[in-house]
C-alpha positions as CSV (number, residue, x, y, z in Angstrom):
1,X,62.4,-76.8,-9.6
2,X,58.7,-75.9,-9.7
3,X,58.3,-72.2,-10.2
4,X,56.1,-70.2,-8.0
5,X,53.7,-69.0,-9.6
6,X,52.0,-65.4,-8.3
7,X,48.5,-63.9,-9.1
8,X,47.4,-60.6,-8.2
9,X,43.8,-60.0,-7.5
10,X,42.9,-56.1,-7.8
11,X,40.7,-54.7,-5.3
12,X,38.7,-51.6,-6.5
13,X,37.3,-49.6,-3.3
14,X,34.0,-48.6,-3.0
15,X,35.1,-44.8,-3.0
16,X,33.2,-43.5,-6.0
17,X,30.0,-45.0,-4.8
18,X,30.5,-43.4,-1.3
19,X,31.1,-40.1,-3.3
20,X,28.6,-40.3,-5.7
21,X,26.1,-40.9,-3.0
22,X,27.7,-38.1,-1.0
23,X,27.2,-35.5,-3.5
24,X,23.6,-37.0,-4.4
25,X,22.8,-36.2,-0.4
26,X,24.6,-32.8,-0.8
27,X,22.5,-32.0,-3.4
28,X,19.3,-32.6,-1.6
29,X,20.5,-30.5,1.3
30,X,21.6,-28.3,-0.9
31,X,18.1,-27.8,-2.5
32,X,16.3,-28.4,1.1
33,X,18.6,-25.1,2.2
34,X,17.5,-23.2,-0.6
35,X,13.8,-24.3,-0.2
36,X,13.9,-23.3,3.8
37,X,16.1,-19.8,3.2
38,X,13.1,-19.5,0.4
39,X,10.3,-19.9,2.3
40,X,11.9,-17.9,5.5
41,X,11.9,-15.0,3.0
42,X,8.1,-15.4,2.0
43,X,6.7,-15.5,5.7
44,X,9.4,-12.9,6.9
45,X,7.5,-10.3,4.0
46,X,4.1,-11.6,5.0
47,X,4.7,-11.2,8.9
48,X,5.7,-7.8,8.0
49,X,3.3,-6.6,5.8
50,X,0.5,-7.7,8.4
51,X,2.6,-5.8,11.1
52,X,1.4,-2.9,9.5
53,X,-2.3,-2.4,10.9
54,X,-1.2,-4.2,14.2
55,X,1.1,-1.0,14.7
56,X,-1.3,1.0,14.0
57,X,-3.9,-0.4,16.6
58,X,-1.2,0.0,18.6
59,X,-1.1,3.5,18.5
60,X,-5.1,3.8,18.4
61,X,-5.2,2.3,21.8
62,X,-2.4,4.3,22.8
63,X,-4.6,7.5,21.8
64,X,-7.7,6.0,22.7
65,X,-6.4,5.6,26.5
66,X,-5.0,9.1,27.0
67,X,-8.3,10.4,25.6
68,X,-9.9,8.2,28.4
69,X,-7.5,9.2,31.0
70,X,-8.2,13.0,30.2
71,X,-11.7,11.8,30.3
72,X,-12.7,12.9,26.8
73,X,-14.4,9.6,26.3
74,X,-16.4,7.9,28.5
75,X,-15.2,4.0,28.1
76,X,-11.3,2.2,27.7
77,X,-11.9,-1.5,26.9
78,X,-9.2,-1.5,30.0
79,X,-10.4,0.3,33.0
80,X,-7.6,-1.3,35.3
81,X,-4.4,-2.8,35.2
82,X,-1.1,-2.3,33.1
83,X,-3.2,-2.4,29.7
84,X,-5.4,0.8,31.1
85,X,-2.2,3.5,30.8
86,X,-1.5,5.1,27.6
87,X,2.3,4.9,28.2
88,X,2.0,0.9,27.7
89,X,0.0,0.8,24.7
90,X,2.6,3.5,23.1
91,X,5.4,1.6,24.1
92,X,4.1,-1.9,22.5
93,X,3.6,0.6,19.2
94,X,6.9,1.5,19.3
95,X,8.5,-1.7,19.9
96,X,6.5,-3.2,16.8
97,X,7.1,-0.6,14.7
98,X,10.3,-1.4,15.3
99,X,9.8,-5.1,15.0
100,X,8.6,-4.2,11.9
101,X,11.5,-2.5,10.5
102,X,14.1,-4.9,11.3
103,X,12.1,-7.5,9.8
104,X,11.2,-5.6,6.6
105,X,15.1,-4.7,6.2
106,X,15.8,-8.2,7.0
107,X,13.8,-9.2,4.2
108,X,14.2,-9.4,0.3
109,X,11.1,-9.2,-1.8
110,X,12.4,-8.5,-4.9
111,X,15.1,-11.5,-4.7
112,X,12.3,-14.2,-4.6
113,X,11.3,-12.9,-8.4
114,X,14.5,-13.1,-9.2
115,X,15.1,-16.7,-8.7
């Protein structure tokens, strides 16, 4: 009787391709995540620094309307409308010097040297 003879042909899956390519992409989000949290940081201390005289414009117009109001000076760039009362022009200071805060707590200059 003829024996049967049986071969086995080993199939070797792709996985460690897939997973090497997997971690290659990780990696590059990975460094595109650190790059975008990076750069974040560096406009989030530059928009705050510049907050700085915008605040106190702020609260020159704020001063300079209630002077005109009590008629201490003779112009206000804003004779009429919402922009012309004092109360406004405090409010929008203290809502960006507020702004201002959150957003310097928020962010971390001194961790940017460190990396």
């Amino acid at each position: 009787m003829p024996e049967t003879r049986m071969s086995a042909v080993a199939v070797r899956p792709q996985v460690t391709r897939i997973a090497g390519l997997m971690q290659a992409s990780s990696t590059v989000f990975e460094r595109i995540g650190f790059w975008a949290v990076d750069t974040a940081q560096e406009f989030g201390t530059l928009v705050s620094a510049l907050m700085a005289p915008a605040v106190f414009s702020a609260y020159a117009l704020a001063i300079w309307s209630l002077a005109a109001n009590l008629n201490w000076t003779t112009t206000f760039p804003f004779s009429t409308g919402p922009l012309s009362n004092w109360l406004i022009w405090f409010g929008i200071a203290i809502l960006l010097n507020i702004a201002a805060s959150i957003l310097r707590r928020h962010t971390r200059p001194g961790d940017l040297a460190a990396r």
